[in-house]
C-alpha positions as CSV (number, residue, x, y, z in Angstrom):
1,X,0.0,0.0,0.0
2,X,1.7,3.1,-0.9
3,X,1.5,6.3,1.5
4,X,0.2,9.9,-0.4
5,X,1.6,13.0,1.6
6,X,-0.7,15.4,1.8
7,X,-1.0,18.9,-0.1
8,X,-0.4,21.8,1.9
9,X,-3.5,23.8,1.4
10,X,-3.1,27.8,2.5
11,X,-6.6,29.2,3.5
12,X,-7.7,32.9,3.6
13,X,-7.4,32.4,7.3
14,X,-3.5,31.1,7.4
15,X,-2.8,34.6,5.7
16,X,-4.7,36.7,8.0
17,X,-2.4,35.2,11.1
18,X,0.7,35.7,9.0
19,X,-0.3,39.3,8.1
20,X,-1.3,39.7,12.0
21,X,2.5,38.2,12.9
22,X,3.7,40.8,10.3
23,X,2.1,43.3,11.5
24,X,2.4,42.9,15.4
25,X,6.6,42.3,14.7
26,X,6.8,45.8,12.8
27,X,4.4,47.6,15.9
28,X,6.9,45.5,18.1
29,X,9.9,47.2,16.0
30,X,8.6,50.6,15.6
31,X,7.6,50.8,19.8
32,X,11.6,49.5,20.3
33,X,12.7,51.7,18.1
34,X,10.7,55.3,18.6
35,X,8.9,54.8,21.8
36,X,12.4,53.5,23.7
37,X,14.7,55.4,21.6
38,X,17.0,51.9,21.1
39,X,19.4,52.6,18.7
40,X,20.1,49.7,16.7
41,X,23.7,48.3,16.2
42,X,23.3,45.0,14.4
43,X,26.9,45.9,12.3
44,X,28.4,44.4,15.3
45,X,27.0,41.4,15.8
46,X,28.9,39.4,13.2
47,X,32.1,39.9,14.7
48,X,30.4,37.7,17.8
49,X,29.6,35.1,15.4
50,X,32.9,34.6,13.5
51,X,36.2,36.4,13.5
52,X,40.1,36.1,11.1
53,X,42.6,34.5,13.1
54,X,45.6,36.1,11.5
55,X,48.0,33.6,12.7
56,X,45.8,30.8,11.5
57,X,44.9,32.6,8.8
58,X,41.5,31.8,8.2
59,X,37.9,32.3,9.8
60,X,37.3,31.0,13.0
61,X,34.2,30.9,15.3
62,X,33.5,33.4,18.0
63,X,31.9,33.8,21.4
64,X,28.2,33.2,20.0
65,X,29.4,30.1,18.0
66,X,31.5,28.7,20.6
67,X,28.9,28.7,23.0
68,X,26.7,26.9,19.9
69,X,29.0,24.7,19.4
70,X,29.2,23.9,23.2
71,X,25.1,23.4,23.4
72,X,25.4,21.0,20.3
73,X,27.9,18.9,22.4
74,X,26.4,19.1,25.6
75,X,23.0,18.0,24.2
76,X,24.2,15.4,22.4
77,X,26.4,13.8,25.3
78,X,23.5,14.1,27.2
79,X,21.0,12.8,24.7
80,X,23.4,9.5,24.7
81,X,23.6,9.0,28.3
82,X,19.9,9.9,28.9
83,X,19.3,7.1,26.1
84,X,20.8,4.7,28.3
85,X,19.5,5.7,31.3
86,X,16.3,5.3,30.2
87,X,16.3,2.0,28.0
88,X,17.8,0.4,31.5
89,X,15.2,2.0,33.5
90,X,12.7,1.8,31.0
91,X,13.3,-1.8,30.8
92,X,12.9,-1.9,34.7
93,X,9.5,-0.3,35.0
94,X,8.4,-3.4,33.0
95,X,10.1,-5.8,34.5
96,X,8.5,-8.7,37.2
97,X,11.0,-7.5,40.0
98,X,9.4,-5.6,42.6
99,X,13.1,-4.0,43.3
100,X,13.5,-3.0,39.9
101,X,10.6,-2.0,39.7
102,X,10.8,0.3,42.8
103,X,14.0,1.2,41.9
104,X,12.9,3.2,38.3
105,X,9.6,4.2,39.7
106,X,11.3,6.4,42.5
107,X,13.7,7.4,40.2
108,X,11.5,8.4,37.9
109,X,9.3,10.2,40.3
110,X,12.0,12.1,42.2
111,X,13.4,13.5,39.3
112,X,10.0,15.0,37.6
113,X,9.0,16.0,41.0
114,X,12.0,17.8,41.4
115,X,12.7,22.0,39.5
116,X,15.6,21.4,37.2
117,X,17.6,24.1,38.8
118,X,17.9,22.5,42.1
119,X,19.1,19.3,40.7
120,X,21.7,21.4,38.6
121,X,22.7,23.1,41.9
122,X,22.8,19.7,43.7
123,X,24.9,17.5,41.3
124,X,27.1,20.7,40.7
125,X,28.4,21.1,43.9
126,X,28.3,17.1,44.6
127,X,29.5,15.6,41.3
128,X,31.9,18.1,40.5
129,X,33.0,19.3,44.0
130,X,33.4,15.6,45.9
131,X,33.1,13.3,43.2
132,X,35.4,14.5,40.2
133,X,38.8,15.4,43.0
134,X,38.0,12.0,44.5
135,X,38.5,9.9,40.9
136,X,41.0,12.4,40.3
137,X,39.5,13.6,37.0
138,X,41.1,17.1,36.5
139,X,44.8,15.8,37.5
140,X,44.0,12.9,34.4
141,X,43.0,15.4,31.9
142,X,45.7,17.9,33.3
143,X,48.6,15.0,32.6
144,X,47.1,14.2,29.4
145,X,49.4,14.9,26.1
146,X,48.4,17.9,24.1
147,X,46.8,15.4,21.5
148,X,44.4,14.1,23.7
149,X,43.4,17.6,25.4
150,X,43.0,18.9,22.1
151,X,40.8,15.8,21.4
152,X,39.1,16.2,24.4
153,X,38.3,20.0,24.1
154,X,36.8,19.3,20.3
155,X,34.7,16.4,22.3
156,X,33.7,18.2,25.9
157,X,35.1,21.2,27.0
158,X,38.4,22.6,27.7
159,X,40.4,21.1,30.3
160,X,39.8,23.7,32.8
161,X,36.2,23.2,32.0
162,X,36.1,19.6,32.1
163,X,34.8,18.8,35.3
164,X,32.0,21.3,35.1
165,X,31.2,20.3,31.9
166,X,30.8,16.5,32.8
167,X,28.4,17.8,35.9
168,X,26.2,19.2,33.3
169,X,26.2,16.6,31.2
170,X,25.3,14.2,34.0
171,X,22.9,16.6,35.7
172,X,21.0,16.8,32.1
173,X,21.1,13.7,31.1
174,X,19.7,12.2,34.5
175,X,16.8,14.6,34.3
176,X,16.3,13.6,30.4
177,X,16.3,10.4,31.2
178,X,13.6,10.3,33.3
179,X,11.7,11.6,30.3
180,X,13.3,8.8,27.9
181,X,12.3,6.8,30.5
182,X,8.2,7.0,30.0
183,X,8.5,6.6,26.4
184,X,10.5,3.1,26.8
185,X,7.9,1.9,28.8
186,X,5.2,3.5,27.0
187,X,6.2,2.2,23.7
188,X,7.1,-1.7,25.6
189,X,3.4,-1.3,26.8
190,X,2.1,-0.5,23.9
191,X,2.7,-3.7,22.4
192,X,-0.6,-5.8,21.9
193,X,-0.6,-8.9,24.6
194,X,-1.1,-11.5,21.7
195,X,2.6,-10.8,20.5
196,X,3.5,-11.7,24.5
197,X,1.3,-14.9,24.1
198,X,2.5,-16.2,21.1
199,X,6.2,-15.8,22.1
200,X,5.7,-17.3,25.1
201,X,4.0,-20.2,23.3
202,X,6.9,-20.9,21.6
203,X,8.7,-21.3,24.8
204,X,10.7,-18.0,24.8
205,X,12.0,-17.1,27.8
206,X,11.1,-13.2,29.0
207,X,14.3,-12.0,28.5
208,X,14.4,-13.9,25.0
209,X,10.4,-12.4,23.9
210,X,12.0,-8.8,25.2
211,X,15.0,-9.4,23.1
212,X,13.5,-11.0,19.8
213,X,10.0,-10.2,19.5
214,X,8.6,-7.0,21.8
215,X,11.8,-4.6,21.2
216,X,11.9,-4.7,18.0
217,X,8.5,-3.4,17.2
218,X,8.6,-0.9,20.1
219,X,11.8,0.6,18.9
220,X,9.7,2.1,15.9
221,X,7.3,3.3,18.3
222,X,10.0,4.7,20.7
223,X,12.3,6.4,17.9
224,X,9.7,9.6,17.2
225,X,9.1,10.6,20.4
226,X,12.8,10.1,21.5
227,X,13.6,12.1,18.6
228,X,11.3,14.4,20.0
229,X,13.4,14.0,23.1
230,X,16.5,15.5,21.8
231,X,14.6,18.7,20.7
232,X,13.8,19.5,24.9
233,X,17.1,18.5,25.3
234,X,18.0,21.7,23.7
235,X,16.3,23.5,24.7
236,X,16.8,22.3,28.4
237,X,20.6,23.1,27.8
238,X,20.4,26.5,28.6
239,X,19.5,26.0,32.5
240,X,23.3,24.6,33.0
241,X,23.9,28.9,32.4
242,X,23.5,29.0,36.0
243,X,26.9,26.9,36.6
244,X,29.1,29.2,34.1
245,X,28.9,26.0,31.6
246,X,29.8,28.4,28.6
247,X,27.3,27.5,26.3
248,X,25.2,29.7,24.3
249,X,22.8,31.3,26.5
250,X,25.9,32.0,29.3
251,X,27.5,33.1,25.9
252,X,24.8,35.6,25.6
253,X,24.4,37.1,28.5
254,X,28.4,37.7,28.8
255,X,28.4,39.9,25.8
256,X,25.4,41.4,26.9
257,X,27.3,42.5,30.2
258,X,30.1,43.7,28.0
259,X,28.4,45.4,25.2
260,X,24.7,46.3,26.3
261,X,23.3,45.4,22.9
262,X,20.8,43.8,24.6
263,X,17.7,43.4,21.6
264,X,20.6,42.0,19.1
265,X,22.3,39.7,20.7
266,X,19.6,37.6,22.6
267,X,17.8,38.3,19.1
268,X,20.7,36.6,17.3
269,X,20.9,34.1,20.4
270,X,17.0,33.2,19.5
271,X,18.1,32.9,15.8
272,X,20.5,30.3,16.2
273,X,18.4,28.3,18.8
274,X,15.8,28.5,16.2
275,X,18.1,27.4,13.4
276,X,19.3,24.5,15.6
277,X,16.0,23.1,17.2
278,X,14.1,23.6,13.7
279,X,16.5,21.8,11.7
280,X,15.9,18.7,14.0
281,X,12.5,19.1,13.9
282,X,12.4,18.5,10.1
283,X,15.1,15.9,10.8
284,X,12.0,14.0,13.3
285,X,9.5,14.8,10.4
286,X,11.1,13.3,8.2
287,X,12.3,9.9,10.0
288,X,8.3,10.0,11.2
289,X,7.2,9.7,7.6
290,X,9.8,6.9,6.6
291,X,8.6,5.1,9.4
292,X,5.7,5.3,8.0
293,X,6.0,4.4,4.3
294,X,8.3,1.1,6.1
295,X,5.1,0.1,8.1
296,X,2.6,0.4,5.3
């Protein structure tokens, strides 16, 4: 059975909220710019974004792109570990153990029942303050050739940033994960009962119909709404500001503090947020309507 997309279809009302957008953004521009007297400087924003290294001797990125670049590894870290958080606690929440069981459940609870910024606060000062000198984390990465701090700085963060870096990343990814969580046991769930009974007829054990039969149709399930996942993972991102993780929002408000071009740079900070989290959207679009076409 082939799958038709359907044609976009623009009514007379879709252009009278466009024209409303239009017009409430140039209202919006005229109030900043008459009724504030904000004198716009957008000439130096690019300068933010990318600047000529003369000893390099080519273009390289600035304090806005950094901190981009920094949100785009962070998120994807996290995304990774949160992924594997919640597949083994997803996994548990299903599972015939009462302990296992327990063990996600309060897990999962504690950390949705629980603001963001206090667990960022919390694993900050206990990851990174007793956890990270007691493995000896920043002495490693300290002693480490200049090929494998290089490496590690393209990866994480530089050296001096490394440990709060890694208590971001696991501060996120533990709250993502609770998330990611759900939607492995929603999507295990979801599976109908027969495909449980028929496995088990054929004298699979659990951990064989888990393996062979149920995962494997949940995964399509699971993938668009994990996909999703990664979006609020963005997003989410910015609340590790609060810790000076330099990424882009901590970026932002730097230069703000430094230049006072306060409309263009969290403008241009909202821009590339945009550009990042709208790209993936189309990216989860698209693997939504594959999935699709596959399944019909």
């Amino acid at each position: 059975m082939s799958l038709h997309r359907k044609k976009t279809r623009i009514s007379w009302l879709d252009g009278v909220i466009a024209l409303a957008f239009l017009g409430a953004g140039v209202y919006l521009y005229y109030r900043v710019r008459a009724g504030l007297h904000y004198h716009w400087e957008w000439v130096a924003i690019p300068q933010y974004l990318l600047r000529y290294d003369a000893e390099k001797g080519r273009w390289v990125a600035n304090i806005l792109m950094q901190g981009l670049f920094t949100t785009i590894r962070l998120s994807v870290w996290s995304m990774v570990l949160a992924t594997l958080i919640g597949t083994v606690m997803g996994l548990f929440r299903v599972s015939r153990s009462v302990f296992r069981r327990l063990l996600s459940g309060t897990y999962v609870e504690l950390i949705r029942n629980l603001p963001p910024l206090v667990l960022i606060f919390i694993f900050y000062f206990f990851v990174s303050s007793q956890i990270m000198p007691a493995l000896g984390v920043d002495d490693c990465v300290t002693r480490c050739s200049e090929p494998i701090k290089a490496v590690l700085t393209f990866l994480f963060a530089p050296p001096a940033l490394f440990s709060a870096f890694l208590s971001a990343l696991v501060t996120l990814a533990l709250f993502e994960g609770a998330y990611i969580t759900e939607i492995v046991r929603g999507g295990i769930e979801s599976i109908e009962t027969s495909q449980w009974e028929a496995s088990a007829a054929l004298g699979l054990t659990r951990s064989q119909q888990l393996r062979t039969v149920i995962l494997p149709q949940a995964v399509r399930r699971i993938l668009p709404p994990l996909a999703g996942q990664l979006i609020s993972t963005v997003k989410d991102s910015a609340i590790v500001s609060v810790i000076s993780i330099q990424e882009l929002t901590f970026q932002g408000l730097e230069l703000m503090s430094a230049t006072y071009l306060t409309f263009e740079i969290w403008i241009t900070v909202t821009a590339l947020y945009l550009l990042l989290t709208l790209g993936l959207s189309l990216g989860v679009e698209r693997l939504e309507i594959r999935m699709q076409r596959s399944e019909a």
